[in-house]
MARMIBA-667031 format. One record per residue: residue in one letter; x, y, z of N, C-alpha, C in turn. Coordinates in steps of 0.02 Angstrom, whole numbers, plus 32768, in hexadecimal, padded with zeros to 4 digits. Example, Ala and Ser with C-alpha at 12.3 -4.5 7.8 and 13.67 -1.06 7.14 Angstrom:
residues 2
A82947EE4818682677F1F818682947F5B8186
S82827F90816282AC7FCB816582858002818A
//
This chain:
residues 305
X7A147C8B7E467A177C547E7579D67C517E9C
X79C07C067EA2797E7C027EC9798B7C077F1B
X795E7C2D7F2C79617C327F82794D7BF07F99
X79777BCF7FCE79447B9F7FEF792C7BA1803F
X79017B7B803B78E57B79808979097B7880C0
X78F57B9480FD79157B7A8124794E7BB98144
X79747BB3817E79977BC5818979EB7BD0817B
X7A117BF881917A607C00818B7A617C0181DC
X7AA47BEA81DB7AD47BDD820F7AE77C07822B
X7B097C1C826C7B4A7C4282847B847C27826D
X7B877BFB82737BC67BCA82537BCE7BDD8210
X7B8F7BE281E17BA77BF181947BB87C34819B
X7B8C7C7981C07BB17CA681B97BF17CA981D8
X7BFD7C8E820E7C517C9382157C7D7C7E81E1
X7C8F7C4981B97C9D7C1F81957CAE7C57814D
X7C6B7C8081417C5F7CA7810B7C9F7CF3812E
X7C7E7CFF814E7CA87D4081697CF37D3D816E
X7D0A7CF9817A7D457CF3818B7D657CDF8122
X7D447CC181027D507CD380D67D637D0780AA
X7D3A7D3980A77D407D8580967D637DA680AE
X7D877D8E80E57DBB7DD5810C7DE67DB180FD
X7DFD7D6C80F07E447D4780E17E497D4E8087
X7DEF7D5B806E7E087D4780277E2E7D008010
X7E1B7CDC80347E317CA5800F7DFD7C728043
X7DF57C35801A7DD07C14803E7DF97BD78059
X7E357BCB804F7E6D7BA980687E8B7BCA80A1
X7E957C0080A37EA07C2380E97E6A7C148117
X7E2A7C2481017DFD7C2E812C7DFE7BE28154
X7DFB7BAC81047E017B6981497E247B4F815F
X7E6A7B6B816F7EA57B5A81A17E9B7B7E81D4
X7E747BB981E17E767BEE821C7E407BCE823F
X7E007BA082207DD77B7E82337DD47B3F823C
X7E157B1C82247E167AE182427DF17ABA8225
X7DDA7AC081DE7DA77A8681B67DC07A948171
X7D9D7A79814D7DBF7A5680FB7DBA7A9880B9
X7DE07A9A80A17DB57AC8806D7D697ABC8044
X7D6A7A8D80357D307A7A801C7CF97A828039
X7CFF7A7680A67CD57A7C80C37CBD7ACF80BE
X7D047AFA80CB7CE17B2E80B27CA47B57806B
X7CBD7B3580457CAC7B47800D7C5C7B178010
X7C597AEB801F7C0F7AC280347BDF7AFB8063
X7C137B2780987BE27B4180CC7BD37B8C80B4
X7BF17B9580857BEC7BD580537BBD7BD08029
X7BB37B977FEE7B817B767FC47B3B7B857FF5
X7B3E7B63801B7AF97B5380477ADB7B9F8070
X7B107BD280747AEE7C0C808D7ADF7C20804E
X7B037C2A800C7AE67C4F7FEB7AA47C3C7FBE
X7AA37BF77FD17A547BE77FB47A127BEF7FDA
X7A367BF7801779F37C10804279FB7C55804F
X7A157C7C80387A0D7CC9802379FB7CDC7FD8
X79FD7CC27FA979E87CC47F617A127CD87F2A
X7A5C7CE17F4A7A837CF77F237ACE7CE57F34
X7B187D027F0A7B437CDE7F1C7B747D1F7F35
X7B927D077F6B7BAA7D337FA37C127D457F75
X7C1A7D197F507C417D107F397C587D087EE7
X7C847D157EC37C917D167E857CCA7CDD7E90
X7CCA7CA27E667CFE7C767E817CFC7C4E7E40
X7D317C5B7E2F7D6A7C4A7DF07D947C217DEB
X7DA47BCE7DD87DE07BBD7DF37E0C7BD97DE4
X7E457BD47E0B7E887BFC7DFF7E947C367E11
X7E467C4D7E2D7E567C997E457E3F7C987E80
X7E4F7CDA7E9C7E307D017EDC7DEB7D047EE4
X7DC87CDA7F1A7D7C7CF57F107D727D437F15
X7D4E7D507EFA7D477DA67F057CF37D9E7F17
X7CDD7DC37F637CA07DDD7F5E7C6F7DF47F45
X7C2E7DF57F2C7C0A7E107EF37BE87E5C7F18
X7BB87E617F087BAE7EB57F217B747E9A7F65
X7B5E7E677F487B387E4A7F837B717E237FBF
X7B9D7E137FA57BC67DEA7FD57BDD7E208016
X7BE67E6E80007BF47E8E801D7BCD7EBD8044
X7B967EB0803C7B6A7ECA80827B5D7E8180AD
X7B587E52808A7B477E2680A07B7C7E1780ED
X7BB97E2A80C27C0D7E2E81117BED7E4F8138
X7BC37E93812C7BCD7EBC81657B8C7EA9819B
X7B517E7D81767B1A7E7E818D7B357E2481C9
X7B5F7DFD81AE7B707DD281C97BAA7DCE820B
X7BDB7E0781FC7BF67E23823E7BBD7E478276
X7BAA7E6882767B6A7E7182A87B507E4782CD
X7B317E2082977B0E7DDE82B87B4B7DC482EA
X7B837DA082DB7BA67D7682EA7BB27DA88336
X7BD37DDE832C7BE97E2983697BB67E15839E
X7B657E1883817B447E0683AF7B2E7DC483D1
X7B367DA283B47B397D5583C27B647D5283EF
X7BA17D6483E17BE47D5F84207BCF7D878465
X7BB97DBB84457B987DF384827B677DC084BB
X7B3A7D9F84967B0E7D9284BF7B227D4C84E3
X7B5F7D2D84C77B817CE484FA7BC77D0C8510
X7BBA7D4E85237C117D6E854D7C377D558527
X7C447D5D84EE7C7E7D5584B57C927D7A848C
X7C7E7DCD84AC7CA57E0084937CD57E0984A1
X7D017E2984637D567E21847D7D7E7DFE847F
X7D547DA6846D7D8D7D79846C7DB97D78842C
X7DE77D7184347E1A7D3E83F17E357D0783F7
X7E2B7CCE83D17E507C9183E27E9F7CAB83E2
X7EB57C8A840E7EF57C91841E7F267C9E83DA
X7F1F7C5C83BE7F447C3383837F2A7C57833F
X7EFD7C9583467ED57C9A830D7F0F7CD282DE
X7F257CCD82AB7F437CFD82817F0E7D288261
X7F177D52823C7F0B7D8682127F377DA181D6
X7F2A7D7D81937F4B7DAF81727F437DDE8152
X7F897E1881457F837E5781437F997E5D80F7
X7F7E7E7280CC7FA97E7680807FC57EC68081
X80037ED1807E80167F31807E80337F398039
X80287F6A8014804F7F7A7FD9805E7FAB7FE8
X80857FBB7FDA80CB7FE07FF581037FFE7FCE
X811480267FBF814E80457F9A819880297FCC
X81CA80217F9481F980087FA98221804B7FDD
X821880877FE0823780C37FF4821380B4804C
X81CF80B0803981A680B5807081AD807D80AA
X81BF8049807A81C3800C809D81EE801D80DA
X8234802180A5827A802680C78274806A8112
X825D809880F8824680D38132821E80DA8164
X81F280BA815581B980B9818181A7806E818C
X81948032816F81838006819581C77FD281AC
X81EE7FCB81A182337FA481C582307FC681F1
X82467FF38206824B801382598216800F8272
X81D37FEC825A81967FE0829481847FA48295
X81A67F72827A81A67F19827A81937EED82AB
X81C67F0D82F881D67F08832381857F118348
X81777F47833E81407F76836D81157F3E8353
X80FB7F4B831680C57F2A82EB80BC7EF28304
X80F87EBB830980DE7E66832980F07E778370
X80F07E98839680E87EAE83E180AD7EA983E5
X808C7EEE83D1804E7F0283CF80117EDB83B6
X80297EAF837A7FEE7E8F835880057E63833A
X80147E2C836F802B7DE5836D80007DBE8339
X7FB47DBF833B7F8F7DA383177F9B7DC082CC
X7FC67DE382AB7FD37E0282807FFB7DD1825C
X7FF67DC7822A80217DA081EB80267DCD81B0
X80687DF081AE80547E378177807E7E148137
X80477E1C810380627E1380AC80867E4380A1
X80C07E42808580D87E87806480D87E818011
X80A37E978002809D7E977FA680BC7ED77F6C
X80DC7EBE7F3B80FA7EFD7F0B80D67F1A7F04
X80E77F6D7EF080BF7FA17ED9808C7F8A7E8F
X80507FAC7E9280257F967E5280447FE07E38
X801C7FDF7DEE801580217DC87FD6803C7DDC
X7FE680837DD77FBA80BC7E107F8C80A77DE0
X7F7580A17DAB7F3880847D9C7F2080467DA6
X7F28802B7DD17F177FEF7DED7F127FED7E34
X7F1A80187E597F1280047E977ED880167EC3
X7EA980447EA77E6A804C7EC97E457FFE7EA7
X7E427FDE7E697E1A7FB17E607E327F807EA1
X7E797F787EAA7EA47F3D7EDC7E727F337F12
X7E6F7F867F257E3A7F917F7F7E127F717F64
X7DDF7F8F7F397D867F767F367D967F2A7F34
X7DC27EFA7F157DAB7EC07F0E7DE07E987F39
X7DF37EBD7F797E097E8B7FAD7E547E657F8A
X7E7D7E8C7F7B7EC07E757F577EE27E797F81
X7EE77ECB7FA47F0F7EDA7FCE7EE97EF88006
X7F0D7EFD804E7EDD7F1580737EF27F578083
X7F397F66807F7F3B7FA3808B7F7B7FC18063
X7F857FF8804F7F9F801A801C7FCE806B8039
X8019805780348041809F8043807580A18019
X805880DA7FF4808680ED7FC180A881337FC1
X80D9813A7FA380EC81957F8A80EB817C7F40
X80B281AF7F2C80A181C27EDB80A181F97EB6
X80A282067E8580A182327E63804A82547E63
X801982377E487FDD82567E5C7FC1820B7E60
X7F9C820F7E9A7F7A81CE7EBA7F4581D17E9B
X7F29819B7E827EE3818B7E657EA781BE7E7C
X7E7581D37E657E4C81F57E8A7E1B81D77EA6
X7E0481947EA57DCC81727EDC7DFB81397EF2
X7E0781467F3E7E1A81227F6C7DF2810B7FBC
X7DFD80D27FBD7DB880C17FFE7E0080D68034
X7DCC80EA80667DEF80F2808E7E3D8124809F
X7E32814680767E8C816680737E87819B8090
X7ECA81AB80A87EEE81E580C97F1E81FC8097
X7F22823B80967F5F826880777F89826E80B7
X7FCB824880B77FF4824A80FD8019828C80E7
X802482B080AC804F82F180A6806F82F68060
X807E8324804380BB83328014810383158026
X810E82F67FE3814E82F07FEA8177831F7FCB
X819183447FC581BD837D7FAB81FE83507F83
X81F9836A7F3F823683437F0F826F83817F01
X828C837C7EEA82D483A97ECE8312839D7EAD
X830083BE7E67834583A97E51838783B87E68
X83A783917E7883EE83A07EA4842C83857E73
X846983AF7E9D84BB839B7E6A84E483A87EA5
X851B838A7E8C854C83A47EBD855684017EA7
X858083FF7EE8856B84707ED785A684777E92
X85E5845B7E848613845D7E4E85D2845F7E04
X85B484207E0685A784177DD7854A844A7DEB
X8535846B7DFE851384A07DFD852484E37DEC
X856684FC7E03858485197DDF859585347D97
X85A984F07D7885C284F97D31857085017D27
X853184E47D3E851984DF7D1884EC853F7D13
X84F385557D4D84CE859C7D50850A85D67D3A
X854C85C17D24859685D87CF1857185D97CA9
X854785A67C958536858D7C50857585607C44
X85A1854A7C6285E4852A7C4285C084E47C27
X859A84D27C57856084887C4B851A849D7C3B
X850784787C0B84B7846D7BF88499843E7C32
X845C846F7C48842E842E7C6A842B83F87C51
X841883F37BEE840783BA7BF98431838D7BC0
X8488839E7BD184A283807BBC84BA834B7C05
X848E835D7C3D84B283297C76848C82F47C84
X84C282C87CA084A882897CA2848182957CE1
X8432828D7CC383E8827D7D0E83FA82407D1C
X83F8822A7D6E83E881DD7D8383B181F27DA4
X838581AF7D9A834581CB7DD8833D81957DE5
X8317819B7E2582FA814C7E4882DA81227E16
X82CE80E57E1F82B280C17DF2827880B87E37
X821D80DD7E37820180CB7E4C81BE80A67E33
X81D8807B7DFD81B880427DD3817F804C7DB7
X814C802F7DC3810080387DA980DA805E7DD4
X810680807E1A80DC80AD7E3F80B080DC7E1B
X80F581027E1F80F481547E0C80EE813D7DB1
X8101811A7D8F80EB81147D58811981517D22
X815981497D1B817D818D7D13817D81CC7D25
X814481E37D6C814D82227D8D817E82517D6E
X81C282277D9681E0825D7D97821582807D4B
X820182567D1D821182507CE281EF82927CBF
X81AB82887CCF817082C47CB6818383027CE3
X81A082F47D2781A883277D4081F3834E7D09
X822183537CDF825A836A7CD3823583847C95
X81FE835A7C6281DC83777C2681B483BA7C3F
X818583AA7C7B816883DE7C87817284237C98
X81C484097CA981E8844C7CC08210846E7C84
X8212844F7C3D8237846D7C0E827B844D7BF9
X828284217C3C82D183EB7C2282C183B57C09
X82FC83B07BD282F0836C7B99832C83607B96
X834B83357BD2836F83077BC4839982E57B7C
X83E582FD7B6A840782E67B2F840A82887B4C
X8422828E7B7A843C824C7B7C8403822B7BA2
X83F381D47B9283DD81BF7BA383C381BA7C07
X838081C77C11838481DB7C69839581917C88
X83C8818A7CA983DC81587CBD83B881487CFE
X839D80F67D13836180F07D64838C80BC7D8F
X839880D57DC583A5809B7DF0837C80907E32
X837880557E55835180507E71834B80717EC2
X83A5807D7ED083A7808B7F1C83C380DE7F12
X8382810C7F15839481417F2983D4815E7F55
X83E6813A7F7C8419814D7FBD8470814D7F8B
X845C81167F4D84AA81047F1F849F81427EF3
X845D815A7ECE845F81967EB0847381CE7EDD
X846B81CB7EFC848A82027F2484C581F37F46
X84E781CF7F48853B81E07F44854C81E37F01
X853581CE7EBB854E81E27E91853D82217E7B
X850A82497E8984FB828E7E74852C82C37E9A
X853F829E7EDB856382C37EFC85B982AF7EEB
X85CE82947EC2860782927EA38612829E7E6C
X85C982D47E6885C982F07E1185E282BA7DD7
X85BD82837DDB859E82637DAC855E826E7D8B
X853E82807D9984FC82A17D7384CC82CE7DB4
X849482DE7D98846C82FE7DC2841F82CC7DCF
X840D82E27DFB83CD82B87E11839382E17E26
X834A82B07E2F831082D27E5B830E82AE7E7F
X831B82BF7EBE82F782A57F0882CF82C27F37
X82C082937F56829082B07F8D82CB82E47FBD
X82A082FE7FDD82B18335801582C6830B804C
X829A82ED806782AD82DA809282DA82A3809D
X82F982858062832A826A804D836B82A3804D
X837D82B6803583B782F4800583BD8328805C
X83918328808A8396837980BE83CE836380D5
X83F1832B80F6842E833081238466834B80CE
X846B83428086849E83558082848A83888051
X845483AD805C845A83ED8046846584298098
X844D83FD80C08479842F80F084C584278110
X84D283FC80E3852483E880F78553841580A8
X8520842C808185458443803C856C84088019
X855F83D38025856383AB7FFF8543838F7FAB
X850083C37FB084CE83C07F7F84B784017F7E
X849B84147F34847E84487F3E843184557F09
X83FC847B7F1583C3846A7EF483E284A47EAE
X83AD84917E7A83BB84C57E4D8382849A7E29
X838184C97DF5834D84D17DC582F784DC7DCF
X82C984D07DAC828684F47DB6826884CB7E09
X822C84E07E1881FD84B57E4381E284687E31
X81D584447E3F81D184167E398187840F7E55
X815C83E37E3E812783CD7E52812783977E99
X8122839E7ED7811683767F0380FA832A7EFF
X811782F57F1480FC82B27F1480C382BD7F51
X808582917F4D807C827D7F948082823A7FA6
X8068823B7FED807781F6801A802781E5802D
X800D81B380047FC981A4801A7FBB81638040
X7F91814E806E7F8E810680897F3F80FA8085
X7F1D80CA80647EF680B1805B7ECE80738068
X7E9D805780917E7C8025809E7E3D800D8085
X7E547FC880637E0E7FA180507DDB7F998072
X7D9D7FBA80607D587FA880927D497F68809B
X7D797F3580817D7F7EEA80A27DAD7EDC80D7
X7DCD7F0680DE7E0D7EF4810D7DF37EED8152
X7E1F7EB9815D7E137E9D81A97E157ECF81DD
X7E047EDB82207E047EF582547E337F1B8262
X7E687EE582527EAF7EE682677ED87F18823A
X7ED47F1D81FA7EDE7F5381C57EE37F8B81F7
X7EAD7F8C820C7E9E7FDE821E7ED07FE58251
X7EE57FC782837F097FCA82AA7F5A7FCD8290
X7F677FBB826A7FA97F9F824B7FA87FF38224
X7F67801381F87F79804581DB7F7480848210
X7F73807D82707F7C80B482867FB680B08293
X7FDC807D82B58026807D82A9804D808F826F
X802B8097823A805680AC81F6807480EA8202
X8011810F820D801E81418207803B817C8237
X803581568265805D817582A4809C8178829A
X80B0812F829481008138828C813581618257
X80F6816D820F810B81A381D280F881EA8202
X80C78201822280C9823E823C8106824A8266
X811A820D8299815B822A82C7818F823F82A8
X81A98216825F81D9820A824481D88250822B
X81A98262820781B9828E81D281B082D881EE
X81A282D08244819B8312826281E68317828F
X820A82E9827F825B82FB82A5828982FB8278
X82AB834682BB82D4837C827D82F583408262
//
């Protein structure tokens, strides 16, 4: 692309910036109050007077930032930070101004940790408009970050990708195969074969990617009968506990009824899930704020007896 003469705007970098953190350029011009097209005109015109294109833009798709588009965000927030700085317009937010939040989220995690902070969350950060998006496959979700899919990411996995922007290891999740104690019994009698019993396990979709499936091979059990998946852990576990089959669950699921002897653990160790939360180096401001409440609220939770 040819550079041209002349100057760029504050206006185009606002216009541009607010693009890249909404990812869409239809968001960007409802939060701004002008046309899409106008956007996409005030985007055109910065990137010809920079020499290159700030954007990858496809119809039908998501613009995605180019490698230049993305210093270009960080070199254009500055400017703008200081621009505001120097007319006392640090700190403002338009009143009316939203923010959206994209979260992917495990359905376990959802239900545990972010419903009981809903409340807090639009208290706290009214300007917040939170996406709640399905789980990707663990091979897909570090590309999600880099190209601004999602902005922020809490999962329990089996082994989390190994390049993640931004991530925290929030802890182990501890798994265990559990039965009711009758049917643990027969099975340490020999009266029952391990693996003539019926396994149910969570169905945790394209997360974990059969985790816990590899977890029963790795341990030496091979399943006769087909491993049966359902989706709500809490129903496998009243049926494991009416010795209908046996299951793997989390710990911190299964502790009130293995200390009630309602359940009991048996068989080898199990490999630990973890709980990772992750943020796109595009994510808005507000991300960051939204992912200390995450993680606060998973630390209180999971530190009471």
């Amino acid at each position: 692309m040819v550079r041209q003469t002349g100057n760029f705007t504050l206006r185009q970098l606002d216009i541009f910036v607010s693009a890249a953190r909404h990812g869409s350029f239809a968001l960007a011009a409802g939060q701004l109050g002008i046309s899409q097209p106008a956007v996409s005109d005030h985007i055109t015109t910065l990137e010809r007077h920079l020499g290159h294109k700030l954007f990858d833009r496809r119809r039908g798709t998501t613009p995605v930032l180019t490698r230049e588009g993305v210093e270009m965000l960080h070199r254009a927030e500055t400017l703008l930070s200081a621009s505001q700085s120097m007319r006392g317009e640090r700190g403002t937010r338009p009143v009316n101004e939203k923010v959206r939040i994209r979260l992917s989220i495990g359905s376990r995690s959802r239900d545990a940790y972010l419903k009981p902070l809903l409340s807090r969350i639009y208290t706290e950060l009214p300007y917040v408009e939170l996406e709640i998006l399905p789980a990707l496959p663990a091979s897909q979700i570090a590309a999600a970050l880099d190209k601004h899919e999602i902005d922020l990411l809490l999962y329990t996995v089996g082994r989390p990708p190994l390049r993640l922007p931004n991530s925290h290891l929030l802890g182990n999740v501890p798994i265990h195969l559990v039965a009711a104690p009758e049917t643990a019994h027969l099975i340490a009698a020999g009266t029952i074969a391990l693996e003539d019993l019926q396994f149910i396990l969570p169905d945790l979709g394209v997360i974990a990617e059969n985790w816990l499936e590899q977890q029963l091979s790795l341990s030496g059990i091979h399943p006769r009968r087909a491993v049966r998946y359902l989706e709500f852990a809490d129903v496998i576990q009243t049926i494991v506990e009416d010795g209908l089959g046996v299951s793997i669950l989390t710990e911190e699921q299964v502790a009130p009824a293995l200390a009630a002897g309602r359940l009991v653990r048996f068989g080898p160790e199990l490999e630990p899930m973890r709980r990772i939360m992750a943020r796109s180096p595009l994510a808005p401001p507000a991300a960051e704020a939204l992912e200390r409440l995450l993680i606060k609220s998973i630390a209180n939770r999971t530190a009471a007896p």
